[in-house]
Steps between C-alpha positions, in 0.01 A plus 500: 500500500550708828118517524491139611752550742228756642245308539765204605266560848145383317663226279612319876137587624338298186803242417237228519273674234799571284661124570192352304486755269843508378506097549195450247667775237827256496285181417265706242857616342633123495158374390532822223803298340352200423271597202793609281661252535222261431469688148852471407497135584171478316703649198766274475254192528343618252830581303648143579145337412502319865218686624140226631215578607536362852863776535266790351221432798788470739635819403167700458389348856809644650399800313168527649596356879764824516230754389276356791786496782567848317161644564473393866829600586427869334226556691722408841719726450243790385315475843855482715716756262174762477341449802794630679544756323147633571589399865814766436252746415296448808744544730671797366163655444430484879861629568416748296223631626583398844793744478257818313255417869843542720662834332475810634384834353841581357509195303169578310628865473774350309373215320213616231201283494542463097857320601353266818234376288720409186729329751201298624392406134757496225818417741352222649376353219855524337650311861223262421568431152917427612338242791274361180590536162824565548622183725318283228686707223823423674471121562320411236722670260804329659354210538399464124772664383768283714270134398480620121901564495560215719285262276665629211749380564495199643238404275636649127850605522702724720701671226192598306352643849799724569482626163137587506513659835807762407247819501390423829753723679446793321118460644632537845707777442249719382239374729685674819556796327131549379405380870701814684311713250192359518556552899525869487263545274217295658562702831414836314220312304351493826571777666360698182155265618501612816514863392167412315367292738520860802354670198240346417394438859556903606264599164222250659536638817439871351319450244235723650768784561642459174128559326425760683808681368461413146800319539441157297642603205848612667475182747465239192786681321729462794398122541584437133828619544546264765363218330771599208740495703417097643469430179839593376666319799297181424594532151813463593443205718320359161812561300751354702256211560418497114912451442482117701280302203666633185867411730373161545338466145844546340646304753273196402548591161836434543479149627264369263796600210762324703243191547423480146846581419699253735202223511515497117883451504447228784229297281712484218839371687215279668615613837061573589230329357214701308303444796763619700455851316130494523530457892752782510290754306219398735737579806596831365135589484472373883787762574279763341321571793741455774679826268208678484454410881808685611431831312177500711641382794752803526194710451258345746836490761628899431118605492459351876900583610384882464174397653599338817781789586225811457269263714760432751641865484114590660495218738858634620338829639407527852272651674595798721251371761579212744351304779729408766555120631329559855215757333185540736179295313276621730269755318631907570254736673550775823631881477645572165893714555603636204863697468655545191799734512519462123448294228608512123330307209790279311660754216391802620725791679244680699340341825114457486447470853716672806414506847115390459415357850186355664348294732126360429314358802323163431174549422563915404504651158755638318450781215759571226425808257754695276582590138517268255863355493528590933592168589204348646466172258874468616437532896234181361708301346760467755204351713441194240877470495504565121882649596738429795809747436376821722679617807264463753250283661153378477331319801147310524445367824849589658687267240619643156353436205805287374483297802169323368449260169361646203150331546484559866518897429277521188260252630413806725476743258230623280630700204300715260722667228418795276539252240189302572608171302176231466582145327286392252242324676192509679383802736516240784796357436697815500379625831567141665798501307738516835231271698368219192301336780302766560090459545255746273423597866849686571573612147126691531600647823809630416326624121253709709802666670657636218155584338516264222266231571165754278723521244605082504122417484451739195787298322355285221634195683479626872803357668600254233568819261806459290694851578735453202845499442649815778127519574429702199136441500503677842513912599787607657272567832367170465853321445623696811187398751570129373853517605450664800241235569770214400713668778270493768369142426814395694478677829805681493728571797570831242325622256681739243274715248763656290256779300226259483183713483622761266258329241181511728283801562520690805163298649624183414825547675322639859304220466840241493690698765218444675476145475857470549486713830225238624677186436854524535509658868763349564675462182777682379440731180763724293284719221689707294330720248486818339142603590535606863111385595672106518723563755313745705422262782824355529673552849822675330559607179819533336589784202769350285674741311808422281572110707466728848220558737450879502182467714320256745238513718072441498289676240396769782853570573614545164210645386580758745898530453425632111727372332519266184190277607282739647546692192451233323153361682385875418554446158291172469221591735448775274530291183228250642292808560518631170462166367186474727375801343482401178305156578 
């Protein structure tokens, strides 16, 4: 019962809901014992021979007036009981996913994707089902339960009552000890779904990678073995649920001996009429489903117990990332100071940046190059905040970065990641994605920047082009230019390309550095990349090399130095040329 205590907070938010609700189960219970009653009194007019025609209309109007009263009154509490229930479900839906929008990288580092969606599907629908099913369970099994016993007897015979109802304790009993295990074993149950729930959703997501390796064969084994293994802990959920009927079938069982036993002694010592009996046998069968009630009810209660606590074990987590009270709102732009004497990603030993300094003029750009693995996607994400624990500081306008709100700082950013992520929706609406009011006018202009707009009209669609789920109908040059062209449709104070042209020929990119050089005079711009033509116009250039700078200067002056990027810009220049060659 501790799970009502839990959501003691929602049951004071919907009292009124619940007020009617419960109100209308009490009179449909009280209403409930007036039919066998009628019977048995039927019964022993006709046994006496004192039964007209005018008491048997009486008694079959009553009949008939309690089934109407009955019908409205169910349908009262089904829209006050249910409907807040679903209104449950609502709210800790948007909680929910109101806390996934608010986390911070580590959180989704730590949390599978398999797990956060069977939290937002199967947990919530077990919460939903204690706010529904299970507050109607409750009462109404109470409720009939307590009116049947209570009508017993005060209308048959108290003795007779106590006798029938002798099993009932041992129903109780084993109830809260099937409950605990039903607990324990519902909270594996679904953590077992969750591990098939990241499964399934990481084959999807590879399922070209996974062809392309001939792996289906190996990948459908391993998800079978997963699926074994949720099966085996639902089976046990089954079996402990399976042990609550055949408990209260025996327990029923039981009663109906001691009624026939006792009421037949009673009858003959003339004690109870035969009537009497009748209405008690019809009682018993009343209690049947207040019994069967309270097996389920332990269920539908220990299902959303271990529920609610792996919901509110996620919604305890915090983000590492915080806005202070007096945060500045107005929008971040100016130089760019960055100084990071080191920073460490959260589990790991080694340092990935130490002592990377630099300070970008407003308007200037800035290039990063290095080996895969230097640092530089690190260096980026410290400028969208995606972590806070470095020992340094980063400055935009003279005021650090944790000194403005959230929104103020990535309102003026434009971010293009190596992962170019489209939603599954029209060209159009993914590049005005960050700017939905956006006229066909601007989304063209900022299309021909990134050299996309050709390739837009020779969609089947145009604009209005469905791109797919990830944009999987689209090249990987083509989903980069569209997300470049998503980042420049807001104007950005900065604009970050993190390796965002390594999917476009060598023409197509001149022609977007171009464009870029043109427009955003005086914008800010970070590029880093691995082919060395990108950054090549950039007013300094850092070499990251193991989370350090090891060299910095323009492209003349490190061309000229020879170290790792002139040898480097060698290398490719004579790779292009060779690759010129053969064309």
């Amino acid at each position: 019962m501790q799970i009502f205590k839990k959501l003691g907070w929602f049951f004071k938010q919907e009292k009124k809901a619940y007020f009617w609700g419960v109100l209308s189960l009490i009179i449909v219970a009280l209403l409930q014992i007036l039919t066998p009653r009628i019977i048995g009194l039927v019964v022993n007019e006709v046994n006496n021979k004192t039964l007209t025609k005018e008491k048997l209309l009486l008694y079959v109007g009553v009949v008939f007036f309690g089934g109407i009263c009955q019908y409205i009154l169910r349908f009262i509490w089904r829209t006050n009981i249910w409907g807040s229930a679903a209104r449950l479900e609502k709210t800790l839906r948007k909680r929910l996913f109101h806390h996934f929008t608010s986390m911070d990288q580590v959180f989704f580092q730590k949390n599978r994707t398999g797990d956060l969606m069977a939290h937002a599907t199967n947990d919530l629908n077990a919460i939903q089902n204690v706010a529904g099913a299970g507050v109607l369970t409750l009462v109404d099994s109470l409720l009939n339960g307590g009116i049947t016993i209570v009508a017993m007897c005060l209308l048959i015979d108290w003795r007779l009552t106590l006798i029938v109802l002798i099993p009932l304790p041992l129903l109780g009993l084993m109830s809260r000890v099937l409950g605990t295990k039903m607990h324990d074993a519902f909270k594996e149950s679904q953590e077992a779904f969750s591990m098939i729930n990241d499964k399934t959703q990481e084959s999807i997501t590879g399922v070209k990678v996974i062809k392309t390796f001939g792996q289906e064969a190996e990948d459908i084994t391993e998800f079978s073995e997963k699926i074994d293994y949720a099966i085996g802990k639902q089976n046990r959920v089954n079996f402990i649920d399976s042990l609550f009927d055949p408990l209260i079938t025996i327990i029923i069982g039981l009663s109906y001996v001691l009624t026939l036993s006792a009421g037949g002694y009673f009858v003959s010592k003339g004690i109870i009429q035969v009537g009497d009996m009748v209405s008690m046998f019809a009682y018993i069968s009343m209690l049947v489903w207040p019994m069967f009630a309270i097996g389920r009810l332990f269920n539908v209660l220990e299902r959303g117990s271990a529920s609610y606590d792996r919901i509110q074990e996620l919604l305890k987590e915090t983000s590492q990332i915080h806005e202070k009270d007096n945060a500045i709102t107005t929008p971040a732009k100016g130089d760019l100071a960055f100084y990071i004497a080191s920073f460490t990603y959260d589990g790991d030993e080694k340092s990935s940046l130490d002592n990377v300094h630099f300070l970008l003029k407003e308007g200037n750009t800035l290039g990063l190059v290095g080996k895969t693995g230097a640092g530089k996607t690190t260096i980026l994400k410290l400028l969208l905040r995606e972590f806070d624990h470095f020992d340094g500081e980063i400055k935009m306008g003279g005021e650090s970065l944790a000194d403005y709100s959230l929104d103020a700082l990535l309102s003026s950013i434009g971010y293009v990641p190596q992962d170019n992520f489209l939603f599954s929706m029209t060209v159009r609406d993914n590049i005005r994605f960050a700017k939905p009011e956006a006229t066909q006018e601007e989304v063209e202009e900022v299309a021909r920047m990134t050299a996309i707009h050709d390739d837009i009209l020779g969609f089947p669609e145009g604009y209005d082009t469905m791109v797919g789920e990830r944009g999987v109908s689209l090249s990987g040059g083509q989903k980069q230019r569209i997300s470049i062209a998503r980042a420049l449709l807001v104007n950005p104070e900065l604009l970050i390309l993190d390796d965002s042209l390594s999917a476009v020929d060598a023409k197509t990119e001149e022609a977007i550095l171009s464009n870029l050089k043109a427009t955003r005079q005086n914008k800010t711009t970070i590029i880093a990349a691995h082919r060395l033509s990108s950054v090549m116009h950039a007013q300094e250039i850092l070499v990251i090399d193991e989370g350090t700078v090891s060299e910095r200067g323009t492209h003349e002056s490190l061309e000229a130095e020879g170290g790792w990027y002139a040898d480097m810009y060698e290398r490719q220049q004579l790779e292009a040329k060779i690759e010129g060659g053969v064309e």
